[in-house]
N, C-alpha and C positions, 0 to 999 in steps of 0.2 A: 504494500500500500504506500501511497507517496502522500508527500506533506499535502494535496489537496483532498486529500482521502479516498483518492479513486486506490483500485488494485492497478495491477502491474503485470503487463503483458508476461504470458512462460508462454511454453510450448504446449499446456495445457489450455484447449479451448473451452470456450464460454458454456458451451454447450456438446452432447458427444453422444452418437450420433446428431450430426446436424439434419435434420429434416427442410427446412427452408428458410428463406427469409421475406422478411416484410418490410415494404421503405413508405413512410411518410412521402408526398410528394412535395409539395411548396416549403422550402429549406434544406430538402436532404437530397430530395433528385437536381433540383431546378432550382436557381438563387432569386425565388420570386419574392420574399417576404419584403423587404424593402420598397422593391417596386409598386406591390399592391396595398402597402402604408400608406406608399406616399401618397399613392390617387387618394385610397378612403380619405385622407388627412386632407387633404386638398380641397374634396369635394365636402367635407363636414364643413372647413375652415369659409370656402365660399357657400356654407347654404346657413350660415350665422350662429357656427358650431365650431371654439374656434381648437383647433387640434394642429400640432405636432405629428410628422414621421417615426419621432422618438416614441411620443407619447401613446402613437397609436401601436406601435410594437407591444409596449408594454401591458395595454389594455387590450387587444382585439386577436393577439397573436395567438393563430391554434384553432379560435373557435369558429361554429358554422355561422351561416350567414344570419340564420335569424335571431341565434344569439347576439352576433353584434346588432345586429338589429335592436334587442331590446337594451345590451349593454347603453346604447346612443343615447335612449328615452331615460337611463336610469342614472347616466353619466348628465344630463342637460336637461332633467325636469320636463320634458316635451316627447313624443314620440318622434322619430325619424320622418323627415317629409315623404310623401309617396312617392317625389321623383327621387331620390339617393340612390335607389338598389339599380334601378334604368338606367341611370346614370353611370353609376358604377362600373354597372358588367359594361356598359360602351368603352370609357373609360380604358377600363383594365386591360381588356380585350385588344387593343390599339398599344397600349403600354407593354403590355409582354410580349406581342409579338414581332415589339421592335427594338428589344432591351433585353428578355430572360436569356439567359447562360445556364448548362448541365454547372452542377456545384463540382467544383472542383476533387476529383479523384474517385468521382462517381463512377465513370464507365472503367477505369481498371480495377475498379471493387466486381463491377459485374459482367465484366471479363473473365475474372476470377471467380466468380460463383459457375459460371458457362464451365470451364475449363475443368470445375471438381465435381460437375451435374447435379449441384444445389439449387434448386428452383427457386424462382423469386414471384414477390409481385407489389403493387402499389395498394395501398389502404389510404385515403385520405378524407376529409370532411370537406374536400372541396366537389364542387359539380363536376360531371364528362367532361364538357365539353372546356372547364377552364383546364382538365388534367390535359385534354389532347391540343391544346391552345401551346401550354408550355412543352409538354412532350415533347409536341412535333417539330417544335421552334428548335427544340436542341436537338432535334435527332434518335432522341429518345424512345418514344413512341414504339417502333419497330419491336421492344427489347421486352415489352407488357402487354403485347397483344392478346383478348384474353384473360388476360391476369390485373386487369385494372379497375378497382373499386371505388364505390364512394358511398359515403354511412348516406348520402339522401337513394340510395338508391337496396341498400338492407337494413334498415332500422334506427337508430337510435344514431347522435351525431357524437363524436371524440367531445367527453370521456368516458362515456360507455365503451362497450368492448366488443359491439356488435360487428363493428366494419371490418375488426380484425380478426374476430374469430370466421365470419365471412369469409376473408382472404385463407387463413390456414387450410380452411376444410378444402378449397376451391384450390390447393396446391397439394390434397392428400393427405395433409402434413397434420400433428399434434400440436397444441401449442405450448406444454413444456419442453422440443423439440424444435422449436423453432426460435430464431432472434428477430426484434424488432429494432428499428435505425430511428427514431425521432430526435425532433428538434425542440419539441414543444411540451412543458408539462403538462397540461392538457393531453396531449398525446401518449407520452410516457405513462401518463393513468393510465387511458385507455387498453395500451397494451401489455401494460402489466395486470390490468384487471381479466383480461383475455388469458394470463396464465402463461404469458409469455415472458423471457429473459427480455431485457430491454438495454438498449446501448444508445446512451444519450449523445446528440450533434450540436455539443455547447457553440455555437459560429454567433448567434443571435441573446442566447441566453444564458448563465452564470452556473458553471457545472452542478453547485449547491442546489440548484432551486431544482436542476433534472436530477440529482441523487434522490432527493426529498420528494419528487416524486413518482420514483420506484426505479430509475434507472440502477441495474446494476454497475455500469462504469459508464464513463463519458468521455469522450475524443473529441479533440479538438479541429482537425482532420479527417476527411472519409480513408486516409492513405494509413490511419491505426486501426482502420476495423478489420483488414484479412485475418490478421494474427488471433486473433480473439475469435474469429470462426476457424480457428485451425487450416487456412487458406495462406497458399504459398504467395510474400507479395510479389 
């Protein structure tokens, strides 16, 4: 264990047998989270709601739409105007697809899961069509065909555990058998509540806050996660 309290990479993996894995997508596949701050932040701050990129990180990061939806009304004493969410998806939609980047060291992660016939797939709380928006923008796409989820479309939204037990069953897979990659505590619930090993992607947020909630370790890098699947880097 190191002076931040995570554990310390051996040659002993996370997990053994590995059965699959599961990636959050907006932060862990796709460096979207900034970009779609800043719009919400933008369009709160023009519809006389005044927000920060920061500050929306810190409040809206993780959760589903309609949750921020109501976070808005409980954050500014008013409900959300009916044009924000219309706005938004225009917005966003036009912003990632001229901006989103795969996160750095994502495809030789799943290069590597290819290469040991670990199956993967995406769980997220975002809609289809924003996953196949940033997917396809990186290239990605190709790689989840199939294998790409979202809790509006099996049940309950991140922090329930529904979108990720979803994805497990949908790769074969157990969920004590399988490792989850988020970025988000929210997230980290979720797939700990699912019964999953969970390996937190502190890039946005403070490893403490993803130990705390259920990450068993946390990287700061997608390029420390092979080891810890027992994957050669």
């Amino acid at each position: 264990m190191n002076a931040s309290g995570d554990l310390i990479a051996t040659d002993t993996p996370l997990v053994s047998p590995l059965e699959g894995v599961v990636f959050d997508c907006d932060g862990v596949l796709v460096d979207s989270e900034r970009i779609t701050n800043r719009v919400w932040a933008e369009l709160l701050t023009e519809l006389g709601m005044p927000t920060t990129t920061e500050q929306s990180l810190a409040t809206y990061l993780g959760n589903s739409m309609a949750r921020c939806l109501e976070i808005v009304g409980e954050q500014f004493g008013r409900p959300a105007p009916d044009e924000l969410l219309p706005r938004f998806h225009a917005a966003v939609a036009v912003a990632l697809r001229n901006e989103v980047t795969a996160v750095p060291g994502i495809v030789a992660l799943l290069d590597a899961l290819d290469a040991a016939g670990v199956p993967y797939a995406v769980a997220s709380n975002g809609e289809q069509a924003k996953m196949q928006t940033t997917l396809g923008a990186t290239g990605l796409a190709s790689r989840f065909v199939g294998r790409r989820f979202s809790s509006l479309d099996v049940g309950r939204p991140k922090p329930a555990p529904d979108v990720y037990l979803h994805a497990v069953q949908a790769l074969g897979a157990t969920p004590a058998r399988t490792v989850a990659v988020e970025d988000s505590p929210l997230g980290v619930q979720a797939a700990a509540a699912a019964g999953m090993t969970v390996i937190g992607y502190a890039e946005l947020v403070a490893p403490a806050r993803l130990r705390a909630a259920g990450a068993r370790i946390t990287v700061e890098h997608l390029d420390e996660v092979a080891p810890w699947l027992g994957l050669a880097r």
